[in-house]
PATISE-882253 format. One record per residue (C-alpha): residue number from 1; residue in one letter; x, y, z negated. Coordinates in Angstrom, 1 decimal, always signed. Example, Ala and Ser with C-alpha at 12.3 -4.5 7.8 and 13.67 -1.06 7.14 Angstrom:
BEGIN
+-----+------+--------+--------+--------+
| pos | code |     px |     py |     pz |
+-----+------+--------+--------+--------+
|   1 |    a |  +12.3 |   -4.5 |   -7.8 |
|   2 |    s |  +13.7 |   -1.1 |   -7.1 |
+-----+------+--------+--------+--------+
***
This chain:
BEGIN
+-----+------+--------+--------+--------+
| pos | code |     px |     py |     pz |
+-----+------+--------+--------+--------+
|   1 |    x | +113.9 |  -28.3 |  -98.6 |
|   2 |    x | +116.0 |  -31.6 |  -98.1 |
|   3 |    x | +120.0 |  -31.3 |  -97.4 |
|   4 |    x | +119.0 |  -33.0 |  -93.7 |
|   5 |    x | +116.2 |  -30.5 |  -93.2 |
|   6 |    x | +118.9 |  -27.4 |  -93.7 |
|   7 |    x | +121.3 |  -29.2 |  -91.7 |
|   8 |    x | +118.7 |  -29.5 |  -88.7 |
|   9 |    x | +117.6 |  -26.8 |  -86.0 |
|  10 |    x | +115.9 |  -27.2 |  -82.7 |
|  11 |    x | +119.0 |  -26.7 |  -80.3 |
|  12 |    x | +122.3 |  -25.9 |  -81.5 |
|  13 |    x | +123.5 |  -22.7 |  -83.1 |
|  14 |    x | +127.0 |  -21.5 |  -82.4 |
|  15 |    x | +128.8 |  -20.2 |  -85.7 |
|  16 |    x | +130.9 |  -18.3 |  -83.9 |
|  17 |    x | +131.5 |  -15.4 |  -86.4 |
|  18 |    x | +131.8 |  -17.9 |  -89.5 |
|  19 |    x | +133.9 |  -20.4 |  -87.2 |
|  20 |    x | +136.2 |  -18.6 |  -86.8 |
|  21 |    x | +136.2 |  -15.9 |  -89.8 |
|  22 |    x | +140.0 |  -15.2 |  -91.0 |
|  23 |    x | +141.7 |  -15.7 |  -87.9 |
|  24 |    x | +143.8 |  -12.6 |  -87.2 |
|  25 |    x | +142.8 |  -10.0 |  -85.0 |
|  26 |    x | +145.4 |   -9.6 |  -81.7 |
|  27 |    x | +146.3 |   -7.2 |  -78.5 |
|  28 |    x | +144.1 |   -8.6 |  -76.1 |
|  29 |    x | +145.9 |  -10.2 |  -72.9 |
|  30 |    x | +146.9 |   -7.5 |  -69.6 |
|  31 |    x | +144.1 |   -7.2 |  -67.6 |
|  32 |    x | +146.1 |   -8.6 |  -64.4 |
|  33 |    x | +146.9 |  -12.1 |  -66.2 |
|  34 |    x | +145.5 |  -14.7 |  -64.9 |
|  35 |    x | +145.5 |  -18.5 |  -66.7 |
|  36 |    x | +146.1 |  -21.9 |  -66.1 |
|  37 |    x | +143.9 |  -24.1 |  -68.3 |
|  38 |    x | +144.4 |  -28.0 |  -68.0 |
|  39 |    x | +141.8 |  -29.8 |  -69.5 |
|  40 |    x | +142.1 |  -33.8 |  -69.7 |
|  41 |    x | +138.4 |  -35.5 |  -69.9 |
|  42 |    x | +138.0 |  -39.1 |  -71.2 |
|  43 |    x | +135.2 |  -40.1 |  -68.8 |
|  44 |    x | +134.4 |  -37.5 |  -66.5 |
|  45 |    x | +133.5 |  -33.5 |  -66.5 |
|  46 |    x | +130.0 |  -34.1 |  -69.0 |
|  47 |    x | +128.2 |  -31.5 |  -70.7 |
|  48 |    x | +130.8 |  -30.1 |  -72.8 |
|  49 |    x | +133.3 |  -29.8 |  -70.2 |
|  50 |    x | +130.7 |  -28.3 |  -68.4 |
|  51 |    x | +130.1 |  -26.2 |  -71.4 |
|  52 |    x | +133.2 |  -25.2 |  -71.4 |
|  53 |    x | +133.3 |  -24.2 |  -67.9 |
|  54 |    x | +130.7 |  -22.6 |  -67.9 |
|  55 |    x | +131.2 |  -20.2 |  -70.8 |
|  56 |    x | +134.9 |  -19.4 |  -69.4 |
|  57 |    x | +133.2 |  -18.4 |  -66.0 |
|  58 |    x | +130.1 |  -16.6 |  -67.7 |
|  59 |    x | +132.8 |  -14.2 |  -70.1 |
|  60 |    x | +134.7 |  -13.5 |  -67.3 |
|  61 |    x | +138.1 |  -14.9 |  -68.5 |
|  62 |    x | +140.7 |  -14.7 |  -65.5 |
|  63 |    x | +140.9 |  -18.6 |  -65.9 |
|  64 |    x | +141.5 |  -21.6 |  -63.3 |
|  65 |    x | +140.4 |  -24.7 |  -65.0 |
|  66 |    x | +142.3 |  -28.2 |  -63.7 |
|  67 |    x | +140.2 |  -31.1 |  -64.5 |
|  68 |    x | +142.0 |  -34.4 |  -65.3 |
|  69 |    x | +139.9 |  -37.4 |  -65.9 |
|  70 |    x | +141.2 |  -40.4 |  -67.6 |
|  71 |    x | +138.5 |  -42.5 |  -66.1 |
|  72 |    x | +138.8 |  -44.0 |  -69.8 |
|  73 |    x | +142.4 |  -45.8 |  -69.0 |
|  74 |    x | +144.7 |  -45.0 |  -71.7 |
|  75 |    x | +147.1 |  -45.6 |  -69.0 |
|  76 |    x | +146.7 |  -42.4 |  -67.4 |
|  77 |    x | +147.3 |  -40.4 |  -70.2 |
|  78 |    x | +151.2 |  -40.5 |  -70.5 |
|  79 |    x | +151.1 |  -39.3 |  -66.6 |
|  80 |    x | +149.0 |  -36.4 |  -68.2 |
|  81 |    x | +151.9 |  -35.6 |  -70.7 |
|  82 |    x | +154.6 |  -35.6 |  -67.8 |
|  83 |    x | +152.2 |  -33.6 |  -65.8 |
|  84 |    x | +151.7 |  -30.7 |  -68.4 |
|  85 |    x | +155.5 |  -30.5 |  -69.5 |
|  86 |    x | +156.2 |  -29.6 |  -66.0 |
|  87 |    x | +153.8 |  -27.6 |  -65.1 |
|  88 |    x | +153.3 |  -25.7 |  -68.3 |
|  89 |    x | +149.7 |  -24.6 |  -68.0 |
|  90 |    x | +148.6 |  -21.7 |  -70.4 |
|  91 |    x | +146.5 |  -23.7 |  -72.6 |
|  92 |    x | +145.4 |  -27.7 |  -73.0 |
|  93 |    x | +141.8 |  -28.9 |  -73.7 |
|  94 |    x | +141.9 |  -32.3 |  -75.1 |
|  95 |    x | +138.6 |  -34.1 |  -74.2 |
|  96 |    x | +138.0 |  -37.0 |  -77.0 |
|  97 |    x | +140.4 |  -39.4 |  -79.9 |
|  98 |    x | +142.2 |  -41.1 |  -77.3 |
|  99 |    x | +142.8 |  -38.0 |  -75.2 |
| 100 |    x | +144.0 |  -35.8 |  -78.4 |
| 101 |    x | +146.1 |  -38.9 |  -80.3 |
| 102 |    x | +147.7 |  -40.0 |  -77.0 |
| 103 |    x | +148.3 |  -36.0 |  -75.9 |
| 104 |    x | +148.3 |  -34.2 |  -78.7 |
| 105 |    x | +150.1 |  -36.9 |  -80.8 |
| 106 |    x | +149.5 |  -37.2 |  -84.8 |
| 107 |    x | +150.7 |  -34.9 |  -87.3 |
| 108 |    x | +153.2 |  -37.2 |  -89.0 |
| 109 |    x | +155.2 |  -38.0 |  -86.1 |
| 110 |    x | +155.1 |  -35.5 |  -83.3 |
| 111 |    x | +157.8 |  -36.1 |  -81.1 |
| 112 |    x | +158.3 |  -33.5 |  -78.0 |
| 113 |    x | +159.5 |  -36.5 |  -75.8 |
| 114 |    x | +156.1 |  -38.2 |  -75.9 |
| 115 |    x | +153.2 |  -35.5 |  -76.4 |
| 116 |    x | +153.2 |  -32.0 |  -75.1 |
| 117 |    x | +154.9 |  -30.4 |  -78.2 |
| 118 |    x | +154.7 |  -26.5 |  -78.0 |
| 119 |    x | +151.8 |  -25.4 |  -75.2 |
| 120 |    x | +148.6 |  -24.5 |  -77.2 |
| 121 |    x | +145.9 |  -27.1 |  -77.5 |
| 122 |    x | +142.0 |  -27.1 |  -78.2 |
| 123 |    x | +140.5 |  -30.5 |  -78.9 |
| 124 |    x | +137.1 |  -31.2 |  -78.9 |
| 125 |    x | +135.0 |  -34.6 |  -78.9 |
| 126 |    x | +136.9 |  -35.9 |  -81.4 |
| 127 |    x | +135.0 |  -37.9 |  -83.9 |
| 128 |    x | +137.5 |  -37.5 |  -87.3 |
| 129 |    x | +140.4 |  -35.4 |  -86.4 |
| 130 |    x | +141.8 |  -36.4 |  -89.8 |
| 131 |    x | +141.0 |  -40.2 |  -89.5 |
| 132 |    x | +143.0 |  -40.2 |  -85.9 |
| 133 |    x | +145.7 |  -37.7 |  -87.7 |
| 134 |    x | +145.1 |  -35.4 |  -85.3 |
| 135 |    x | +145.1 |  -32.8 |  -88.1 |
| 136 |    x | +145.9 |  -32.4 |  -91.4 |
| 137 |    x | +142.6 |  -31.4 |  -92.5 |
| 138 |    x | +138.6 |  -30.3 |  -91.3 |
| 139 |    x | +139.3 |  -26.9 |  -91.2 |
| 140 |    x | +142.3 |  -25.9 |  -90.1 |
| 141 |    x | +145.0 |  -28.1 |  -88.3 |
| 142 |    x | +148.4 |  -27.4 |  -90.3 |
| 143 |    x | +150.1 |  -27.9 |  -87.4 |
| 144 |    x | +152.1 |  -25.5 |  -85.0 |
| 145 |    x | +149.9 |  -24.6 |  -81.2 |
| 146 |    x | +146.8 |  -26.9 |  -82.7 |
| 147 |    x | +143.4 |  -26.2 |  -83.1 |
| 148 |    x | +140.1 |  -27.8 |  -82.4 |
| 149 |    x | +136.3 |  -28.0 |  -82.5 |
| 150 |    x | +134.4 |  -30.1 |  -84.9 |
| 151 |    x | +130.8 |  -31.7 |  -83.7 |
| 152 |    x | +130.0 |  -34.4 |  -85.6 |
| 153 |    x | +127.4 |  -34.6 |  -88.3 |
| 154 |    x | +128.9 |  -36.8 |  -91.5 |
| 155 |    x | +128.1 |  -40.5 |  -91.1 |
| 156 |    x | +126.6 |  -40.1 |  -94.6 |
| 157 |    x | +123.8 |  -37.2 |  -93.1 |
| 158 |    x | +123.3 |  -39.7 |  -90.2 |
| 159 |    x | +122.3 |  -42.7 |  -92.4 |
| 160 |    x | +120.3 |  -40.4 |  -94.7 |
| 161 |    x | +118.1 |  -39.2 |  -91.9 |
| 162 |    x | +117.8 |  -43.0 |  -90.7 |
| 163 |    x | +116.1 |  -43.5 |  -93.9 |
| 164 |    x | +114.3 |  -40.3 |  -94.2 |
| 165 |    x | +112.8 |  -42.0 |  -90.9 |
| 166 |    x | +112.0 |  -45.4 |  -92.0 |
| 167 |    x | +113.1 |  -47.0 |  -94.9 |
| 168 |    x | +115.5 |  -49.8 |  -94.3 |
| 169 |    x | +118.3 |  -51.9 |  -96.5 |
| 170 |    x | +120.4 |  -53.9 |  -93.7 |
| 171 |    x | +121.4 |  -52.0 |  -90.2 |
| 172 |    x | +123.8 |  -52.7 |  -88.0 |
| 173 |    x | +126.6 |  -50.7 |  -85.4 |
| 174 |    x | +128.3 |  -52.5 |  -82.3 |
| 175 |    x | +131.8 |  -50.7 |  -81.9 |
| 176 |    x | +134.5 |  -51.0 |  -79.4 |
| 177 |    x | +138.0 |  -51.7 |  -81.2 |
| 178 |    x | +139.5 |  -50.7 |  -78.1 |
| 179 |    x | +138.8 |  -46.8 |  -78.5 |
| 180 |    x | +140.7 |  -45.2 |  -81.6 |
| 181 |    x | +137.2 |  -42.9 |  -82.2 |
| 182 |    x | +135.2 |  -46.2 |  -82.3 |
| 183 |    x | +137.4 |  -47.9 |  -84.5 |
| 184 |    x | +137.8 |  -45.1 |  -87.0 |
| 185 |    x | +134.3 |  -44.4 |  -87.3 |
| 186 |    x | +133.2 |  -48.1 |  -87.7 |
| 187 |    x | +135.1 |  -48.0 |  -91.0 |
| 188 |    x | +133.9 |  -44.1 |  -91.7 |
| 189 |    x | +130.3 |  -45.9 |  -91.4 |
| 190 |    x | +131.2 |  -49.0 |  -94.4 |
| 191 |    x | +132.3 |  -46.4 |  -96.3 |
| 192 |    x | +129.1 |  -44.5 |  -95.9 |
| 193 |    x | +126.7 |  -47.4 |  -96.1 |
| 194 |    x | +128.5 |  -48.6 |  -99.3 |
| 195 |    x | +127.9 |  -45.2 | -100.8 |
| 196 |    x | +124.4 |  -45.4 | -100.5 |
| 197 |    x | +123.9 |  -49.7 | -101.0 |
| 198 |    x | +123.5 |  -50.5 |  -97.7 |
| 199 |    x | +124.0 |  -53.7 |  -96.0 |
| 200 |    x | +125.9 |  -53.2 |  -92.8 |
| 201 |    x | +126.2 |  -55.6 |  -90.5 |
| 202 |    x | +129.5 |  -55.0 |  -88.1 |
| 203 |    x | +130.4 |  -56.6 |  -85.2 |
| 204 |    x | +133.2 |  -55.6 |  -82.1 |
| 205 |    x | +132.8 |  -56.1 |  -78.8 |
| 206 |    x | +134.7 |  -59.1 |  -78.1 |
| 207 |    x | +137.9 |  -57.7 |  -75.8 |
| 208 |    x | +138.5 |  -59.6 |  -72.4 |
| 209 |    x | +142.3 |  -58.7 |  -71.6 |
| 210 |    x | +142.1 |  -55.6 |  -74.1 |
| 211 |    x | +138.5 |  -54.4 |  -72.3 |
| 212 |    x | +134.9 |  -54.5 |  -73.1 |
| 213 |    x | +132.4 |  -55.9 |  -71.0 |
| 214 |    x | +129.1 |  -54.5 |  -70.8 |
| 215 |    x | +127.6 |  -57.7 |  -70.1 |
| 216 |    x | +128.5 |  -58.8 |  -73.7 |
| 217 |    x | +126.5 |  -56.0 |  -74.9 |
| 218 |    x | +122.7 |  -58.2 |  -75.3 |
| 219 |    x | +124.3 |  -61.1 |  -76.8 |
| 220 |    x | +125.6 |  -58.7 |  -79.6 |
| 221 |    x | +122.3 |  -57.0 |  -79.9 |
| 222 |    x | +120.7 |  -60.5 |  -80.1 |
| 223 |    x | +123.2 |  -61.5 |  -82.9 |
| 224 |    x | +122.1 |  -58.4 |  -85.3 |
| 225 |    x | +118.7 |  -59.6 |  -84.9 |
| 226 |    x | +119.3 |  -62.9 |  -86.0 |
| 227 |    x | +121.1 |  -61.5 |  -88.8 |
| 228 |    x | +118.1 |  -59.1 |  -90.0 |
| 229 |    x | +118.9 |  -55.7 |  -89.3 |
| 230 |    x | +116.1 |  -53.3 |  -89.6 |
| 231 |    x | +118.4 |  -50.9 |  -87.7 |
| 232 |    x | +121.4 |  -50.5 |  -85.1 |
| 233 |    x | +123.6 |  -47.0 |  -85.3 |
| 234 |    x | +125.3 |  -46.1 |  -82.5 |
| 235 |    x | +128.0 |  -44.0 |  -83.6 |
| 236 |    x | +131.4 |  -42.7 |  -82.0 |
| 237 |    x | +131.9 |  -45.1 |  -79.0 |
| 238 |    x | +132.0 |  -43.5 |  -75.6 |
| 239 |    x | +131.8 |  -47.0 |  -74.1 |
| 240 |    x | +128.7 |  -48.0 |  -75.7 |
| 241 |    x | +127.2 |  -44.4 |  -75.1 |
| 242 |    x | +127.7 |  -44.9 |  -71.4 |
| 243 |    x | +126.2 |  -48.2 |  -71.7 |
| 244 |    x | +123.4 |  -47.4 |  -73.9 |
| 245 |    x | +120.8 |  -48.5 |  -71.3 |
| 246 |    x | +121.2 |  -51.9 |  -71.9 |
| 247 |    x | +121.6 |  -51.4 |  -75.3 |
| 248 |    x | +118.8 |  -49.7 |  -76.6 |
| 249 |    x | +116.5 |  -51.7 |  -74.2 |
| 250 |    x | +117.7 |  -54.9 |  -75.3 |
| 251 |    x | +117.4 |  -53.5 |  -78.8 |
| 252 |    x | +113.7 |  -52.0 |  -78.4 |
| 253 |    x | +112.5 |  -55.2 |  -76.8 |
| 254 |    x | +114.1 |  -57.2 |  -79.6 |
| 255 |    x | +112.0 |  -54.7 |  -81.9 |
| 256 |    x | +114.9 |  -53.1 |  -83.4 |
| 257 |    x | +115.0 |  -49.3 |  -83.6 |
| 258 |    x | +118.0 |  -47.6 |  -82.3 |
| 259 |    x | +119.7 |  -44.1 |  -84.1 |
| 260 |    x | +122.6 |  -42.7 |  -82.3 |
| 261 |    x | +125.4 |  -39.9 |  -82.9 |
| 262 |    x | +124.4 |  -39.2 |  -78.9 |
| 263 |    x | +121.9 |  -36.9 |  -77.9 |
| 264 |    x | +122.2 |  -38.6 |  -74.6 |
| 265 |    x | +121.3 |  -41.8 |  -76.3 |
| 266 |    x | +117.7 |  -40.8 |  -76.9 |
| 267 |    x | +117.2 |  -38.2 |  -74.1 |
| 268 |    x | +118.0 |  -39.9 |  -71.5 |
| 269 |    x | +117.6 |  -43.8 |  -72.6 |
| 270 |    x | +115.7 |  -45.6 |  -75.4 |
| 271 |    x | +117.9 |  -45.0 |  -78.3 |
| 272 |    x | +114.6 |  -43.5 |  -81.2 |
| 273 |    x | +116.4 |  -40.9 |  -83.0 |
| 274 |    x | +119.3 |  -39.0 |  -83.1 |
| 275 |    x | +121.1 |  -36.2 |  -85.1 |
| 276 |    x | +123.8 |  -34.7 |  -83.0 |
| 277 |    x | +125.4 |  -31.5 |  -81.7 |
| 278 |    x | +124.3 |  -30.8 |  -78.0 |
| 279 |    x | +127.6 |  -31.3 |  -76.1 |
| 280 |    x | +127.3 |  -28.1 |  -74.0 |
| 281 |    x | +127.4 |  -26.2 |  -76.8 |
| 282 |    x | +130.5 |  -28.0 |  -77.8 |
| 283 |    x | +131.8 |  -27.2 |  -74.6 |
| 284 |    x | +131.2 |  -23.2 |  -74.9 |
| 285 |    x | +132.2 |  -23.3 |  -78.4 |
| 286 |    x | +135.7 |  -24.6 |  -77.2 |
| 287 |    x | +135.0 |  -22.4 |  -74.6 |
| 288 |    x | +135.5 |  -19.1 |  -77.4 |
| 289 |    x | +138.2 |  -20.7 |  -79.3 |
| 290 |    x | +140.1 |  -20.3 |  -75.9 |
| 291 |    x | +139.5 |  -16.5 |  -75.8 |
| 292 |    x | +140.3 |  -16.2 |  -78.6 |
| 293 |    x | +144.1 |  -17.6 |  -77.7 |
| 294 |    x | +144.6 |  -16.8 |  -74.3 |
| 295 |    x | +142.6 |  -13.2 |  -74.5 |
| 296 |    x | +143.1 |  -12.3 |  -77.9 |
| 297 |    x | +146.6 |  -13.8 |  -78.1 |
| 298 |    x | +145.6 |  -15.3 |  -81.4 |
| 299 |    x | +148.1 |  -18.4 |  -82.3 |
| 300 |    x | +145.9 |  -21.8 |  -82.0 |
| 301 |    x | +147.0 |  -23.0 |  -85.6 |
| 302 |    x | +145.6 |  -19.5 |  -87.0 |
| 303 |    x | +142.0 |  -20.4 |  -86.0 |
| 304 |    x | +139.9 |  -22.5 |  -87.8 |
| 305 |    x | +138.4 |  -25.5 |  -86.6 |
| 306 |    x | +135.4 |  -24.7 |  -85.4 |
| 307 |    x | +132.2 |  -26.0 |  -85.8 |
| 308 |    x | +128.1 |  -26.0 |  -84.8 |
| 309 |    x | +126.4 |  -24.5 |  -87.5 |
| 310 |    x | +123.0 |  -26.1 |  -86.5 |
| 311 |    x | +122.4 |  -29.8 |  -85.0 |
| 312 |    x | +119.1 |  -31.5 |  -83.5 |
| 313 |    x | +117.0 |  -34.3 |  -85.0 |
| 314 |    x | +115.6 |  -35.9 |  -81.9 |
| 315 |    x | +112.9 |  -38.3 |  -81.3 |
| 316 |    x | +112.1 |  -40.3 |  -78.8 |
| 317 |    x | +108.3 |  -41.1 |  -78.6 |
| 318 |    x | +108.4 |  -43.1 |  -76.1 |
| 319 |    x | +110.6 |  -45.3 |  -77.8 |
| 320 |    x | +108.6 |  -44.6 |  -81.2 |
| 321 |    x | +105.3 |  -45.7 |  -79.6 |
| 322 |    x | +106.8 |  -49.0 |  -78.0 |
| 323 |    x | +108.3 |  -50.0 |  -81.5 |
| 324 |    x | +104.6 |  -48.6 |  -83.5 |
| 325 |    x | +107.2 |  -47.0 |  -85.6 |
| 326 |    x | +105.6 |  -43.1 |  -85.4 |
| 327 |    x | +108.0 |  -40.3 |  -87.3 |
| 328 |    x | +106.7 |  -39.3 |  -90.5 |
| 329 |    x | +104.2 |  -35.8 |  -90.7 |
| 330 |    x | +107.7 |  -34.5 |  -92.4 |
| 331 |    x | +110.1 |  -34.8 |  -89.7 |
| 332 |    x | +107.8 |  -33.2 |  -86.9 |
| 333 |    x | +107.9 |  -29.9 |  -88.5 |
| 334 |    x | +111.8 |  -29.5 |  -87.8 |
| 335 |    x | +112.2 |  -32.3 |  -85.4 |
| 336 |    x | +112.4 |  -32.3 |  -81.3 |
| 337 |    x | +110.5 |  -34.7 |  -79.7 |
| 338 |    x | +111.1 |  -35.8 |  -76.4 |
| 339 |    x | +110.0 |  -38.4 |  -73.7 |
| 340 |    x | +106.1 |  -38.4 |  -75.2 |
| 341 |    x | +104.6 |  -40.7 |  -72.9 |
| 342 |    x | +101.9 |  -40.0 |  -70.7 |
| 343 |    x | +104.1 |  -36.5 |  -70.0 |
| 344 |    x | +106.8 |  -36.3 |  -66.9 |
+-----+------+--------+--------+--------+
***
């Protein structure tokens, strides 16, 4: 059985027991307590914060959830700061890299007058925690009131399965330079396609006073093509995942097969494959690791980062059948195929 195959499961699996194994057992919290939970989202509540939600609702934590969305302006986010040093909720949830760096602040230089310092925090959405010195390492934090979830399979996995799909030498990723998690994982993805002798074409969305414009998207698409890929990842980038329409269509009707780190990607546009953690798991995951503090009173930076123990290969057919690229006899034994034309 291949590495990918024992990495792969139809639907995500929470590893709640081995998540979290060694954090210390705790008096649980007075039943009369009720919590303040603030969580700051990127781009709007999505399927992990509704995750998240939901799982808090479904335990039957005493918990009021305040949902602050960034609307992806990094401006906002200092505003969030002031807001949770006054108010002092029970507990943050840090939606995303630009949420978590510009909240959370890095490890190296954490100062209390520009993050929120000593109130527990859960991140989650974060592409490399480490990369965006979030924390000092994958599995636990090292740092005081931090902890997190991971949900990301290794770039290296990703470009495996790619070629476990088709074989291919040259591919291509579009990032956005303006998001931290974008920027980090373009250079996460040259280190994995030198690893294995790939050819990777990159190329940034060209920034029009410090923002990306969706409309540059085709011309970017275009320019891979003319440059030979046989492939475009799409990998940490909420920008291009809420643009992924236009991308993946562009891309399909330039005949160039799309894999993405976003279920979403393929589900719901024209992306072909994808090997990613179902965010609403992520979401209820995060969802635990909060029990576990505010419940539990467990100290944040005594759990482990947790993580999926399971992740999805999907596979668009509709997108498969436009291309004439059909997944090979091996993959559909593990794999979860979705959009098969001819089927609502």
């Amino acid at each position: 059985m291949t590495l990918i195959r024992r990495l792969i499961g139809i639907g995500a699996m929470l590893a709640l027991s081995l998540s979290c194994a060694g954090a210390p057992l705790a008096q649980t919290a007075p039943k009369d307590k009720r919590f303040t939970i603030y969580m700051a989202a990127w781009r709007g509540c999505e399927d992990a914060c509704q995750g998240f939600i939901d799982y808090i609702k479904e335990s039957g934590m005493p918990a009021d959830v305040l949902i602050r969305d960034a609307k992806t302006d990094k401006n906002t986010l200092s505003q969030f700061v002031k807001e949770v040093k006054t108010t002092r909720p029970d507990l943050v949830i840090a939606w995303g890299t630009n949420v978590a760096a510009q909240m959370i602040g890095p490890y190296d230089a954490p100062d209390p007058s520009k993050f929120i310092g000593d109130i527990p925090s859960i991140f989650m959405i974060v592409a490399d925690p480490v990369e965006a010195k979030i924390t000092r390492g994958q599995e636990i934090s090292g740092r005081a009131y931090v902890t997190g979830t991971r949900n990301r399979v290794s770039e290296s996995i990703q470009l495996k399965a790619m070629l476990e799909y088709r074989p291919f030498k040259r591919f291509g990723i579009i990032y956005n330079e303006n998001e931290l998690n974008s920027k980090v994982n373009a250079d996460v993805v040259k280190r994995a396609a030198d690893e294995l002798g790939l050819d990777l074409v990159m190329l940034p969305m060209p920034l029009h006073n410090g923002v990306p414009l969706r409309d540059d998207i085709p011309g970017l698409v275009q320019e891979a093509a003319d440059r030979g890929v046989e492939f475009l990842y799409i990998g940490s980038s909420s920008f291009i995942s809420v643009n992924a329409d236009i991308y993946t269509e562009t891309a399909v009707r330039l005949g160039i097969p799309v894999a993405s780190s976003y279920e979403t990607s393929v589900t719901d546009s024209s992306a072909l494959l994808a090997i990613a953690s179902k965010y609403s798991m992520v979401g209820r995951l995060a969802g635990y690791q909060a029990k576990r503090i505010l419940m539990d009173h467990v100290k944040a930076d005594d759990l482990p980062i947790a993580a999926l123990d399971r992740h999805s290969y999907i596979i668009n057919m509709k997108t498969a059948a436009a291309l004439k690229l059909y997944p090979p006899m091996t993959l559909l034994s593990y794999a979860e195929i979705v959009n098969q034309p001819g089927k609502n």
